[in-house]
DSSP file (Angstrom, degrees, kcal/mol; ACC not computed):
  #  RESIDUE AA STRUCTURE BP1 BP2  ACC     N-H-->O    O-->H-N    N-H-->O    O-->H-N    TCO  KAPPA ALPHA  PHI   PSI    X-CA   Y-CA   Z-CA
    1    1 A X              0   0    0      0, 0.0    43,-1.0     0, 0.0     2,-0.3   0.000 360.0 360.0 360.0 140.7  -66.9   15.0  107.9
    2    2 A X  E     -ab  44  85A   0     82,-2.7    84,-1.1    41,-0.2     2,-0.5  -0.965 360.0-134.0-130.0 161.2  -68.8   12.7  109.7
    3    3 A X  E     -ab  45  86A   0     41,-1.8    43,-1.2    -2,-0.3     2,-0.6  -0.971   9.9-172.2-100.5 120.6  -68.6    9.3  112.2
    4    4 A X  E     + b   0  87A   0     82,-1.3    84,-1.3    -2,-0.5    43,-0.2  -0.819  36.3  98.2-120.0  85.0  -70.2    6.3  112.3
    5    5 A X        -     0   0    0     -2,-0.6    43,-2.1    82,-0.1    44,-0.3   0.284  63.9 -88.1-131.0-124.8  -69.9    3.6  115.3
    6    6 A X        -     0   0    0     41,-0.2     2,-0.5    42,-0.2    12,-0.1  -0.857  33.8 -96.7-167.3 169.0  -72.2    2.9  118.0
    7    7 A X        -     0   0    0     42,-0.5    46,-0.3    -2,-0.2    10,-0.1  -0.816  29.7-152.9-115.5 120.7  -72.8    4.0  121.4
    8    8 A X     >  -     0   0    0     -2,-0.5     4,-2.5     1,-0.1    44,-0.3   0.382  31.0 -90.0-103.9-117.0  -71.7    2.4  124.0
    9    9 A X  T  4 S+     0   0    0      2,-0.2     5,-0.2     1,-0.2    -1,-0.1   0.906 124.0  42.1 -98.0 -22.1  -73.1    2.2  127.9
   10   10 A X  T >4 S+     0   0    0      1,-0.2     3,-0.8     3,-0.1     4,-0.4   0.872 112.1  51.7 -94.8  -3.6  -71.2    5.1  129.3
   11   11 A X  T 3> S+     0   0    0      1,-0.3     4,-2.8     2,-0.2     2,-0.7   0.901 114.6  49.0 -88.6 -32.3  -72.1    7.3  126.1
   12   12 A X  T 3< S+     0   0    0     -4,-2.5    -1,-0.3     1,-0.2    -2,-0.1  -0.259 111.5  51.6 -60.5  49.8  -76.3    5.9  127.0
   13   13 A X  T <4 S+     0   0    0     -3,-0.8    -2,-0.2    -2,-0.7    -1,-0.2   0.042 128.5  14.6-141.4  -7.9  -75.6    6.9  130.5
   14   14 A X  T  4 S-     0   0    0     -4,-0.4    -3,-0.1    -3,-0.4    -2,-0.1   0.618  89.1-130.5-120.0 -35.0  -74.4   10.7  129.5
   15   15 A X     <  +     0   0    0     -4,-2.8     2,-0.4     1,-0.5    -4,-0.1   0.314  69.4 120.6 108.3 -33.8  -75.4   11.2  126.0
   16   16 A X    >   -     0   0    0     -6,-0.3     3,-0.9     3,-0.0    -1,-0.5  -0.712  58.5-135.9 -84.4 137.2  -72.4   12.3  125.0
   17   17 A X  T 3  S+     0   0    0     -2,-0.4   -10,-0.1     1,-0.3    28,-0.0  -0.674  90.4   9.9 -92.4 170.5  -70.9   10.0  122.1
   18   18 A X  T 3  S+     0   0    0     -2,-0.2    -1,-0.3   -12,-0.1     6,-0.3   0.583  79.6 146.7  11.2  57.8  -68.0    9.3  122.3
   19   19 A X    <   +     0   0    0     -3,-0.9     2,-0.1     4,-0.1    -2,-0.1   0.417  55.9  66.4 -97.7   1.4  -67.7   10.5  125.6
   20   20 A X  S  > S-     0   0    0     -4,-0.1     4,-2.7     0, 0.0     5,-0.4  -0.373 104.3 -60.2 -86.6 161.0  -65.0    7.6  126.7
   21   21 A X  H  > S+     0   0    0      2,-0.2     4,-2.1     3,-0.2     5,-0.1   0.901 134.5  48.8 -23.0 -57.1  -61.7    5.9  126.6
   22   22 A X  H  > S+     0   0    0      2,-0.2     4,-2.0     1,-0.2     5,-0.3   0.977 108.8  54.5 -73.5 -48.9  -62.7    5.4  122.7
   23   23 A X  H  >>S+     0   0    0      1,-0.2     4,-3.0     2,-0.1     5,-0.7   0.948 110.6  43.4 -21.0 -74.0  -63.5    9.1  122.5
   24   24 A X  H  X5S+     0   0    0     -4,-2.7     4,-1.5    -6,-0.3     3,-0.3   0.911 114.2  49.9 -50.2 -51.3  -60.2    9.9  123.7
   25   25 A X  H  X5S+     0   0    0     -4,-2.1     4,-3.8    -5,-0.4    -1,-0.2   0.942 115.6  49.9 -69.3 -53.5  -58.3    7.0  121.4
   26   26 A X  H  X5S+     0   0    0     -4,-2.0     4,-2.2     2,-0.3    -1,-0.3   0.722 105.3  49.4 -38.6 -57.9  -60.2    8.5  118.7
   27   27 A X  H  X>S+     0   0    0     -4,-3.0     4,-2.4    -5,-0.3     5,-0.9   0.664 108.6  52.8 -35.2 -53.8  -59.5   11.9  119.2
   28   28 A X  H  <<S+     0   0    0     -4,-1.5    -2,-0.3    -5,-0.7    -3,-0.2   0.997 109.5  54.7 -63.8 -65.0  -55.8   11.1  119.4
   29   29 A X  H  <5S+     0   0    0     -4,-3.8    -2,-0.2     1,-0.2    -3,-0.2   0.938 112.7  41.8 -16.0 -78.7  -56.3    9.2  115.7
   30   30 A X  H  <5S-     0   0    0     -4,-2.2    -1,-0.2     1,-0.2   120,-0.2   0.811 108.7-127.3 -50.5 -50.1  -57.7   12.0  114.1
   31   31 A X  T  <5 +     0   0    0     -4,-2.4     2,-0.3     1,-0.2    -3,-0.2   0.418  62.8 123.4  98.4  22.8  -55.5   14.4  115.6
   32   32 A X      < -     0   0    0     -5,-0.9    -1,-0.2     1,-0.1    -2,-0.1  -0.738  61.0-114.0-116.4 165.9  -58.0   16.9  117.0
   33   33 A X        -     0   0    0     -2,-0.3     4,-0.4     1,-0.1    -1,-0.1  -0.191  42.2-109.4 -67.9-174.8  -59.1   18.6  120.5
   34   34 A X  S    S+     0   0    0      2,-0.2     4,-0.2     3,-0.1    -1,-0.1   0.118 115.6  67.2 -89.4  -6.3  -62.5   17.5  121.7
   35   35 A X  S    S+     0   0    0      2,-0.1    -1,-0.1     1,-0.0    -2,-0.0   0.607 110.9  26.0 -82.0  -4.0  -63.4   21.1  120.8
   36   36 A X  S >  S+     0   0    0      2,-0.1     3,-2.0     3,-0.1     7,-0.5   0.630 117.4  63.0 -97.4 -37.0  -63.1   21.0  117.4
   37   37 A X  T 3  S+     0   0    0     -4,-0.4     5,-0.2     1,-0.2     6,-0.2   0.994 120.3  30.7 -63.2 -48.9  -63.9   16.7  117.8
   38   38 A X  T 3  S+     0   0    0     -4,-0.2     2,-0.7     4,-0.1    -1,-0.2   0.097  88.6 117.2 -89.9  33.5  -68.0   18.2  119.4
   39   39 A X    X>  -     0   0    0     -3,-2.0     4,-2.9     1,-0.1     3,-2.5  -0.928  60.6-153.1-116.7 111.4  -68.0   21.4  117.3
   40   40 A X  T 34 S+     0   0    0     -2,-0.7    -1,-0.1     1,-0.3    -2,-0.0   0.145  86.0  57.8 -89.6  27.6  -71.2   20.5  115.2
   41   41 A X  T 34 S+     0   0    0     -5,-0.1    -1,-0.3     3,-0.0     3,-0.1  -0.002 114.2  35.0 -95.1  -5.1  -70.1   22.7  112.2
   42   42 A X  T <4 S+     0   0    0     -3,-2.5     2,-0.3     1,-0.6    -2,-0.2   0.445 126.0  25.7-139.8 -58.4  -67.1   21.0  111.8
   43   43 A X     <  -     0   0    0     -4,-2.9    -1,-0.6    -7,-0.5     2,-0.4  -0.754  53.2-161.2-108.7 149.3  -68.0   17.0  112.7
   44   44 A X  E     -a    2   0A   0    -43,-1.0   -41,-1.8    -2,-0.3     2,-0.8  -0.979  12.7-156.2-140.6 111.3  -71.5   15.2  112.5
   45   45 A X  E     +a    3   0A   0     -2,-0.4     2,-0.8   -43,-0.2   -41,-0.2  -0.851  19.5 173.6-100.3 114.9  -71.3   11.7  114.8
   46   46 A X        -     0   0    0    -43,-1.2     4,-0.0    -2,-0.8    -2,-0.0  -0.769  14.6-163.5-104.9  83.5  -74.1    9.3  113.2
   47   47 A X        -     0   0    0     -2,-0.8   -41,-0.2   -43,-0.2     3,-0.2  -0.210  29.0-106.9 -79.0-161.4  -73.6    6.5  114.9
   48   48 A X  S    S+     0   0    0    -43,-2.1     2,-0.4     1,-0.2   -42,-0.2   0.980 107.5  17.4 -61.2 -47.3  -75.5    2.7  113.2
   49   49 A X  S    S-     0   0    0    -44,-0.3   -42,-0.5     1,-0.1    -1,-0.2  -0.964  71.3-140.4-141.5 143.1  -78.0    3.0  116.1
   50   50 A X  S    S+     0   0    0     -2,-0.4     2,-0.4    -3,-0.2    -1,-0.1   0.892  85.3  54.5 -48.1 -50.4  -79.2    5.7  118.7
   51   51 A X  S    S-     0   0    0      1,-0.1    -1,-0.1    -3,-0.1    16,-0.1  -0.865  91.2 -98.6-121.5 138.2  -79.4    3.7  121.2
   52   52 A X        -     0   0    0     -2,-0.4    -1,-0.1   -44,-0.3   -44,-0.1   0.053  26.0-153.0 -38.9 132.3  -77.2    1.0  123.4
   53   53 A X        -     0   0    0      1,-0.3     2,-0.4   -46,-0.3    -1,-0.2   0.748  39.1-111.5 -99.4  -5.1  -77.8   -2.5  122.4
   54   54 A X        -     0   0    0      7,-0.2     7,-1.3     2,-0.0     2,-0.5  -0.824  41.2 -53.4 131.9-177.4  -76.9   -4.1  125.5
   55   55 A X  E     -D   60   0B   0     -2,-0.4     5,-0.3     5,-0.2     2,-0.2  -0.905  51.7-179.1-102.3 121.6  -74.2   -6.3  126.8
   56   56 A X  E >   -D   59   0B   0      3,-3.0     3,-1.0    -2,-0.5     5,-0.1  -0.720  42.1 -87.6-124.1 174.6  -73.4   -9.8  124.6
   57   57 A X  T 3  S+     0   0    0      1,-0.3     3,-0.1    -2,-0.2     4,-0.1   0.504 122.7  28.1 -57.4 -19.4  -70.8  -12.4  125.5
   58   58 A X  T 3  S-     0   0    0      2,-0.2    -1,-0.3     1,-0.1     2,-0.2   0.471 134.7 -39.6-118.1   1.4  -67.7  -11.4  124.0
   59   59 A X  E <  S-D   56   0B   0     -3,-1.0    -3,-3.0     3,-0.0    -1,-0.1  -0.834  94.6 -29.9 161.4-164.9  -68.5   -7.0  124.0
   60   60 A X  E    S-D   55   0B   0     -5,-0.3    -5,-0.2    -2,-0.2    -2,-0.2  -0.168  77.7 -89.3 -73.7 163.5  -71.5   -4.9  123.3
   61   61 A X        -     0   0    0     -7,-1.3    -8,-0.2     1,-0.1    -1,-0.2  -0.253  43.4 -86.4 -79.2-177.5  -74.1   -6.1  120.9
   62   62 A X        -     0   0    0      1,-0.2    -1,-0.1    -9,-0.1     3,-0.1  -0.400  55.0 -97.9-108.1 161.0  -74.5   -5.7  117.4
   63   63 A X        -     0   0    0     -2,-0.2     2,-0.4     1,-0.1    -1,-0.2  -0.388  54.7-101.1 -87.1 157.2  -76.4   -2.2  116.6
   64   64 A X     >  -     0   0    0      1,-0.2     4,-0.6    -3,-0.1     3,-0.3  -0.723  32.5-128.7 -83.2 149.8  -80.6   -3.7  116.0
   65   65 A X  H >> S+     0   0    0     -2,-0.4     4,-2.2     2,-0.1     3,-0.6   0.857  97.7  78.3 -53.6 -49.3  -80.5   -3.6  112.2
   66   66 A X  H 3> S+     0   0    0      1,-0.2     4,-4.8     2,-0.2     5,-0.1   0.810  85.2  64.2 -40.6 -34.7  -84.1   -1.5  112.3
   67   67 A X  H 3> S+     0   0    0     -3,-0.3     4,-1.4     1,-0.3     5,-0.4   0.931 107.6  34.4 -56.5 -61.3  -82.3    1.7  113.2
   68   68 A X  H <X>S+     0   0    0     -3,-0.6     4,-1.8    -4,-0.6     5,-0.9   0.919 120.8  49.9 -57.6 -40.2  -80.2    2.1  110.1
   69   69 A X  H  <5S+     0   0    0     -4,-2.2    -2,-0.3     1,-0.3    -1,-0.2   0.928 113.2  45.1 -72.2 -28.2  -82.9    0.7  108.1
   70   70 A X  H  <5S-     0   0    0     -4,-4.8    -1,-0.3     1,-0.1    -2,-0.2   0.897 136.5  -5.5 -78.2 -39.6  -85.9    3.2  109.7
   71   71 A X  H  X5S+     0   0    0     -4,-1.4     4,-1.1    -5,-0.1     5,-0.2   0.471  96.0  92.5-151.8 -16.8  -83.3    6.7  109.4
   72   72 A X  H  X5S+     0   0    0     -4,-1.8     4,-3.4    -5,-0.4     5,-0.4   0.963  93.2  48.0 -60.0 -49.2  -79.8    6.7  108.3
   73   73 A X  H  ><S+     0   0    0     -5,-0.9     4,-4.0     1,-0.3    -1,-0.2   0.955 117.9  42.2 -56.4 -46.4  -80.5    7.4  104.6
   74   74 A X  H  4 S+     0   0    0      1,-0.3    -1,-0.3     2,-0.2     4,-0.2   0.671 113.2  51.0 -89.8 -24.9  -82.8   10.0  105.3
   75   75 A X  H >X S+     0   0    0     -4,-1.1     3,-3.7    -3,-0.4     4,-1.1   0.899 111.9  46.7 -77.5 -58.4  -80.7   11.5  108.0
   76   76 A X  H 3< S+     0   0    0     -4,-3.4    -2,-0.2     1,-0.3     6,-0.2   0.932 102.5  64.6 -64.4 -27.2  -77.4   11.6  105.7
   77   77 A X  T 3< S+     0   0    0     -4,-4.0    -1,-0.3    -5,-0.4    -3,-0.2   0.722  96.2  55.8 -71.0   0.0  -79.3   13.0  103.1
   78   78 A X  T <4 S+     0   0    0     -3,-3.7     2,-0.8    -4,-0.2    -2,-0.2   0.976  99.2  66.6 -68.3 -49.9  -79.7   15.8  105.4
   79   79 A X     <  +     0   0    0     -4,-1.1     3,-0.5     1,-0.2    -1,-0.2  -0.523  62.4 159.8 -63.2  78.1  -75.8   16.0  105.6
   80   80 A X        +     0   0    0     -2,-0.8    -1,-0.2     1,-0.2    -2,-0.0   0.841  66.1  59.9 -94.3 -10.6  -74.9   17.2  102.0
   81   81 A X        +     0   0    0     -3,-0.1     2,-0.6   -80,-0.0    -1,-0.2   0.177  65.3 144.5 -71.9  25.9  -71.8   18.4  102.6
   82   82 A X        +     0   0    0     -3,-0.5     3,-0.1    -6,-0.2    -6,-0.0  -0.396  15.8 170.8 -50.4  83.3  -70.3   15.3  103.9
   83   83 A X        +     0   0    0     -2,-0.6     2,-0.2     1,-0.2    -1,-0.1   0.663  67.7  24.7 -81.1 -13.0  -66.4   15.3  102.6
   84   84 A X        -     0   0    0     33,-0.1   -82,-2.7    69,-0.0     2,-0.4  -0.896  60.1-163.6-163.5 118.0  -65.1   12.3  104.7
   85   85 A X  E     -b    2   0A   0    -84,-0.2     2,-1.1    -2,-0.2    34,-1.0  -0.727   7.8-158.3-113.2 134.6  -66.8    9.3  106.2
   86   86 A X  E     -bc   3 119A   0    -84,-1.1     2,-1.5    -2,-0.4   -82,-1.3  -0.747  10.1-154.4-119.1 100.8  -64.9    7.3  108.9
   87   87 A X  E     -bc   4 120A   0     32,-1.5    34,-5.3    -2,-1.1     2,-0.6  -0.423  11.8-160.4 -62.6  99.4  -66.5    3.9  108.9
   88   88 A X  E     - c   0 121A   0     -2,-1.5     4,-0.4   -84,-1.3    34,-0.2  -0.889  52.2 -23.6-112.6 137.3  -65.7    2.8  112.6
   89   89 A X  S >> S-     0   0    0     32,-2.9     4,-2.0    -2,-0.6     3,-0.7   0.552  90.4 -60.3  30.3-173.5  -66.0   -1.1  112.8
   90   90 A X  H 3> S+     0   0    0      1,-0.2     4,-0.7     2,-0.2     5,-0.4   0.880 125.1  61.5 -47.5 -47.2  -67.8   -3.8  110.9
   91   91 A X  H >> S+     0   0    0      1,-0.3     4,-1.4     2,-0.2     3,-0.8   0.865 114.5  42.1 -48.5 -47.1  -71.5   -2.6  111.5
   92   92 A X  H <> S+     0   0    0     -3,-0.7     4,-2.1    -4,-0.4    -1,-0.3   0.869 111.2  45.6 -39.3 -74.0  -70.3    0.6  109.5
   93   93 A X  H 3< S+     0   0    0     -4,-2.0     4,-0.4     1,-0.2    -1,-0.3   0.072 104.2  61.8 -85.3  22.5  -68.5   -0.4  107.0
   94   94 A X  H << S+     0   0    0     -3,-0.8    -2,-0.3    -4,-0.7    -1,-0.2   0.679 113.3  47.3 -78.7 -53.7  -71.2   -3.1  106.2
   95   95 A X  H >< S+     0   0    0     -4,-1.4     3,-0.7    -5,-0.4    -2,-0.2   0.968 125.7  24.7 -51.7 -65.1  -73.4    0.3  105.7
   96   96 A X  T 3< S+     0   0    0     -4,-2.1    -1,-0.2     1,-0.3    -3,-0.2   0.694 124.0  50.0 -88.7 -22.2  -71.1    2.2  103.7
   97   97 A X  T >   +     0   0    0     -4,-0.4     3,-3.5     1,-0.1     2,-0.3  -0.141  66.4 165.2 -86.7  23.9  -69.1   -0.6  102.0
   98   98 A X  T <   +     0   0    0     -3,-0.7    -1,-0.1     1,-0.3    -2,-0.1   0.441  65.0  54.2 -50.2 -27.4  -72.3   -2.3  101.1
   99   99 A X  T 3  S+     0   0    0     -2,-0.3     2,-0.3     2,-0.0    -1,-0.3   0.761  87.8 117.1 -93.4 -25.8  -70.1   -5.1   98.1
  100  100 A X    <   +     0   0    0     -3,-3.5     2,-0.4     1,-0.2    -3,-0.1  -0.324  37.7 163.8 -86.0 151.4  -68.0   -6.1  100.8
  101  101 A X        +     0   0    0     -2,-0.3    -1,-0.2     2,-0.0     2,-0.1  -0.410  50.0  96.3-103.0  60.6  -67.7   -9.6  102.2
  102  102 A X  S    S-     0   0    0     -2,-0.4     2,-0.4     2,-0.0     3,-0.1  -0.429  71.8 -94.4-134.2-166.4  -64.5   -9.4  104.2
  103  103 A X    >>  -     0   0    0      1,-0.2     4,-1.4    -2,-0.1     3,-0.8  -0.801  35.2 -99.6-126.6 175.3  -63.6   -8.9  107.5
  104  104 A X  H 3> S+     0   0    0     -2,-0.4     4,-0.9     1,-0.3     3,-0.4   0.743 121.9  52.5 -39.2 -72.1  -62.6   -5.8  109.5
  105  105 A X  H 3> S+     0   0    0      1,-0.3     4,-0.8     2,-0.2    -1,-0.3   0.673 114.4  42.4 -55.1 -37.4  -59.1   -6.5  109.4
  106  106 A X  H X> S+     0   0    0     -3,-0.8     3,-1.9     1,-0.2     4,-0.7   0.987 117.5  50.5 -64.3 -64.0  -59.2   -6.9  105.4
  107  107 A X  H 3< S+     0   0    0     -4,-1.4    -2,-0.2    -3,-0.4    -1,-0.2   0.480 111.6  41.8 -35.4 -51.6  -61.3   -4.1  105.3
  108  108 A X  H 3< S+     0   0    0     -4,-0.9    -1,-0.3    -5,-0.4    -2,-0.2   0.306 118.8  48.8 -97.2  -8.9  -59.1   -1.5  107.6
  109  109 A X  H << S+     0   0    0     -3,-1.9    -1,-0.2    -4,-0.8    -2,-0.2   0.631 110.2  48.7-120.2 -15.4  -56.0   -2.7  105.8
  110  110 A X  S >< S+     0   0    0     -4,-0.7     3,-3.9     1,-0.1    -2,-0.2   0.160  76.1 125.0 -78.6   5.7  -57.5   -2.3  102.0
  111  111 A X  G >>  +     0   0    0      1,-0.3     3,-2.1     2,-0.2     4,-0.7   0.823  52.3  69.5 -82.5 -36.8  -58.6    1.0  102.8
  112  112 A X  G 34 S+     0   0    0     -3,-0.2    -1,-0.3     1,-0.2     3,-0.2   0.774  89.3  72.8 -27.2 -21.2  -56.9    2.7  100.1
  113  113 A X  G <4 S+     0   0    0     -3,-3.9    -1,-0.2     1,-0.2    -2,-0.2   0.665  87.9  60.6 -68.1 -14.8  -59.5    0.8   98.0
  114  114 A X  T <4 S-     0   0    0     -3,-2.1     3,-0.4     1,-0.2     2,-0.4   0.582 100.8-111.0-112.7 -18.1  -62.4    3.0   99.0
  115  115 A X     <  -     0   0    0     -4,-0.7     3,-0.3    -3,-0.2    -1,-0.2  -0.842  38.4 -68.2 139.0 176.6  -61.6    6.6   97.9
  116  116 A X  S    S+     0   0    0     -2,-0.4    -1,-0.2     1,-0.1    -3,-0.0   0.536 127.8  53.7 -90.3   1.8  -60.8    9.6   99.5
  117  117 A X  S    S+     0   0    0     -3,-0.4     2,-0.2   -33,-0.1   -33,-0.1  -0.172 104.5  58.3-134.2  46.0  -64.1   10.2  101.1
  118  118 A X        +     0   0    0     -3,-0.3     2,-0.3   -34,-0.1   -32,-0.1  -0.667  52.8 172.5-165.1 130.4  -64.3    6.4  103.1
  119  119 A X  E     -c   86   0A   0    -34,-1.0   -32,-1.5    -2,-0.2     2,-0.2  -0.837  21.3-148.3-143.0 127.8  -61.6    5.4  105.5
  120  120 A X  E     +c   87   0A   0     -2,-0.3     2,-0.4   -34,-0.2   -32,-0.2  -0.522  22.7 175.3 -54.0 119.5  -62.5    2.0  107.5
  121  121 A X  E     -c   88   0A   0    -34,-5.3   -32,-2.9    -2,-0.2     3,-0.1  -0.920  31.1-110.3-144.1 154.1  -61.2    2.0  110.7
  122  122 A X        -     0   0    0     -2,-0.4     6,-0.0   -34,-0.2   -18,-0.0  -0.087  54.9 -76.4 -58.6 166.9  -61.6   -0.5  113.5
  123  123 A X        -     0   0    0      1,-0.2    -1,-0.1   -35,-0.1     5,-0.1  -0.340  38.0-130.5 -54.0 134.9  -63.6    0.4  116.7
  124  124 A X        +     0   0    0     -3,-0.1    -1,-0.2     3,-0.0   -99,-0.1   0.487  64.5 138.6 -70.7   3.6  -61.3    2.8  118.9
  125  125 A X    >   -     0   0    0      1,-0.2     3,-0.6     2,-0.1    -2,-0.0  -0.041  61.7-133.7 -41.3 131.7  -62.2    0.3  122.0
  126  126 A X  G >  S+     0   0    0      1,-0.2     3,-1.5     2,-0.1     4,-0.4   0.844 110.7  71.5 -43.9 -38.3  -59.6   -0.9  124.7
  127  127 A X  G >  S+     0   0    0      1,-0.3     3,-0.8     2,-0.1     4,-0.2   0.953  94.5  49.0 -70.5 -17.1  -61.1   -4.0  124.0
  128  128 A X  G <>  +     0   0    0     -3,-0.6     4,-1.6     1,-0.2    -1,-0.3  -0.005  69.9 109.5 -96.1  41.5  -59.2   -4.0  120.3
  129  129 A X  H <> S+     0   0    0     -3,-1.5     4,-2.0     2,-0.2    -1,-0.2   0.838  76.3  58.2 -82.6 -31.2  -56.0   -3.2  121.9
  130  130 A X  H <> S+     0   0    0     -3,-0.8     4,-1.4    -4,-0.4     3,-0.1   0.965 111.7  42.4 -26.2 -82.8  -55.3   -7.0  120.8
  131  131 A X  H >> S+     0   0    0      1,-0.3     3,-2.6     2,-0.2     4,-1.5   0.758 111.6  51.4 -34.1 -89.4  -56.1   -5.8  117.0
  132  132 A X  H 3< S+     0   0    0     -4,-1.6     6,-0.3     1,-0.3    -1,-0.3   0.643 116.5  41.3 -34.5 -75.7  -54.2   -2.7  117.2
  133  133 A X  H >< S+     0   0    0     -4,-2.0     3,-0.7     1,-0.2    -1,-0.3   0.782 116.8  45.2 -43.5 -42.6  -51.1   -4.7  118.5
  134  134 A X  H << S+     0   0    0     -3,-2.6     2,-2.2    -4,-1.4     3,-0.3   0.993 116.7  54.6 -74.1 -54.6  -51.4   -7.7  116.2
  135  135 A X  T ><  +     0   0    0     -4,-1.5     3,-4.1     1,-0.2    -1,-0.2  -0.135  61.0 158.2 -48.7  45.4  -52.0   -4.9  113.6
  136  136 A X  T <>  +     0   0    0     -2,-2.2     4,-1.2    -3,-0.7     5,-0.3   0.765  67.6  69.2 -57.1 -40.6  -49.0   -2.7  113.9
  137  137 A X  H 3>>S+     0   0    0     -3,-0.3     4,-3.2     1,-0.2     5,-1.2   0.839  82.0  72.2 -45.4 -30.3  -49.6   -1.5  110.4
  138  138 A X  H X>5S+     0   0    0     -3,-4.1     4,-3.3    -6,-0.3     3,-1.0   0.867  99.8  44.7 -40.7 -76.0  -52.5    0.2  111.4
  139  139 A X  H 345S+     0   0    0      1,-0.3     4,-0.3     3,-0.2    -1,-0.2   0.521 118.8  40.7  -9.2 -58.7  -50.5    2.8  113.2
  140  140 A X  H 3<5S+     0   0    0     -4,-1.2    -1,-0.3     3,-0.1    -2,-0.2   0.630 124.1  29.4 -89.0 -11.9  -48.0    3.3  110.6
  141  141 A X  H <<5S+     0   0    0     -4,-3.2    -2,-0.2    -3,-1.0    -3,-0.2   0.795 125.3  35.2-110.2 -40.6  -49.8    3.3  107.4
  142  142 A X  S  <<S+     0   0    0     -4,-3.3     4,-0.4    -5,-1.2    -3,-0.2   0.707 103.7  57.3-103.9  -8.8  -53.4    4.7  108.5
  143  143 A X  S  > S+     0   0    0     -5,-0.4     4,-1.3    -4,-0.3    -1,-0.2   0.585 104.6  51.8 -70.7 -23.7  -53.3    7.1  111.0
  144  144 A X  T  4 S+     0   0    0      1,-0.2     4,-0.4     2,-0.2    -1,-0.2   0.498 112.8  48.7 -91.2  13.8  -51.1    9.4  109.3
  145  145 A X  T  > S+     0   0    0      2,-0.1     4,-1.1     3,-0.1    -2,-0.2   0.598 113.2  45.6-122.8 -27.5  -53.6    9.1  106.4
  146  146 A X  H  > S+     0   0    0     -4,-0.4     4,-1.1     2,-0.2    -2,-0.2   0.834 111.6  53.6 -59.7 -49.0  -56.7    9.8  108.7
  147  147 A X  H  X S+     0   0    0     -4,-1.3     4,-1.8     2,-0.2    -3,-0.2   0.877 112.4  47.2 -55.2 -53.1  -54.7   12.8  110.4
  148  148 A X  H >> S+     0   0    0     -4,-0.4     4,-1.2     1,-0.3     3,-0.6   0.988 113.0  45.2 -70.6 -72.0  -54.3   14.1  106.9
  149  149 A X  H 3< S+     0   0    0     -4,-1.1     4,-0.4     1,-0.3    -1,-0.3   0.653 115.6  46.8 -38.9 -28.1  -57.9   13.6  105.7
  150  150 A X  H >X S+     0   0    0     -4,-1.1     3,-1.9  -120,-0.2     4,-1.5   0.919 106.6  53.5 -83.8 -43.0  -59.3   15.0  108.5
  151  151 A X  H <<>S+     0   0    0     -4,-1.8     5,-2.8    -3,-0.6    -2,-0.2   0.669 116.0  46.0 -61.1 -30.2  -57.0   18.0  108.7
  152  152 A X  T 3<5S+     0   0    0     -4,-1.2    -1,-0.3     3,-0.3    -2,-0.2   0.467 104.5  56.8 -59.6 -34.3  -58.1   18.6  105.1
  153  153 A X  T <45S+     0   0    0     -3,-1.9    -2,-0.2    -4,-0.4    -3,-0.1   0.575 111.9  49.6 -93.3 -15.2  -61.9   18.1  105.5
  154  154 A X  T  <5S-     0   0    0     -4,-1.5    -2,-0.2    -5,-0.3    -1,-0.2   0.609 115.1-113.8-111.4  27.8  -61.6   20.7  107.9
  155  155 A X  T   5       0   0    0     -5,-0.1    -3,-0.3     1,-0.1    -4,-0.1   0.888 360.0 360.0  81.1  40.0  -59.8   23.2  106.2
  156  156 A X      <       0   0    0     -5,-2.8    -4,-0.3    -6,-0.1    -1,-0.1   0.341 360.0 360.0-133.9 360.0  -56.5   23.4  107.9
């Protein structure tokens, strides 16, 4: 299984991804410890870009575009056993959902469309505690379908 988001400033200032509040939200999602979540046998976090883009007006910045373009293919084609993709926010699922034009919210709420091995999900940020709320479905319809798929790519 792998993850795919971006990093934000306190995960550049440790190193660790998801080393945060969204870590923690995340964690909770999936329905796993943070040993199993950093056990690099079990989970591969790729995020869109390496490195923090900085601070923009409304959030973080958009991942630079170069990143993906210079190393992601060639990095996931290291990963072939890859059973489950979690597309976390737009940048992501732009990558992996390449046909779509929509917006997160369509995205994260179509997500049956994609397969068993892509599930969209919005960024685990406090800042989308809006989303989450106006989007109560999330909760009930795609966390227990994330929990499941992950409990599944990892043999349990």
């Amino acid at each position: 299984m792998f993850l795919c988001g971006g990093p934000g400033s306190r995960v550049h200032e440790t190193g660790i991804p998801f080393d945060d509040p969204s870590g923690d939200r995340l964690r909770e999602w999936m329905g796993v410890s943070g040993q199993v979540f950093y056990d690099e046998s079990k989970i591969a976090i790729l995020p869109m870009g390496f490195c923090y883009p900085g601070k923009g007006r409304s959030g973080d910045l958009p991942p630079r575009p170069v990143c993906a373009e210079t190393w992601r293919t060639e990095l996931l084609d290291s990963l072939p056993n890859i059973q489950l993709t979690l597309a976390i926010g737009q940048y992501a699922q732009a990558w992996h959902l390449p046909s779509l034009k929509r917006t997160l919210t369509e995205t994260v709420r179509d997500w049956e469309k994609y397969g068993d091995n892509v599930l969209p999900l919005p960024h685990p940020s406090p800042r989308n505690n809006i989303w989450l709320k106006r989007n109560s479905w999330f909760e009930g319809d795609v966390l227990p379908e994330l929990k499941l798929r992950v409990s599944k790519s990892l043999g349990e």
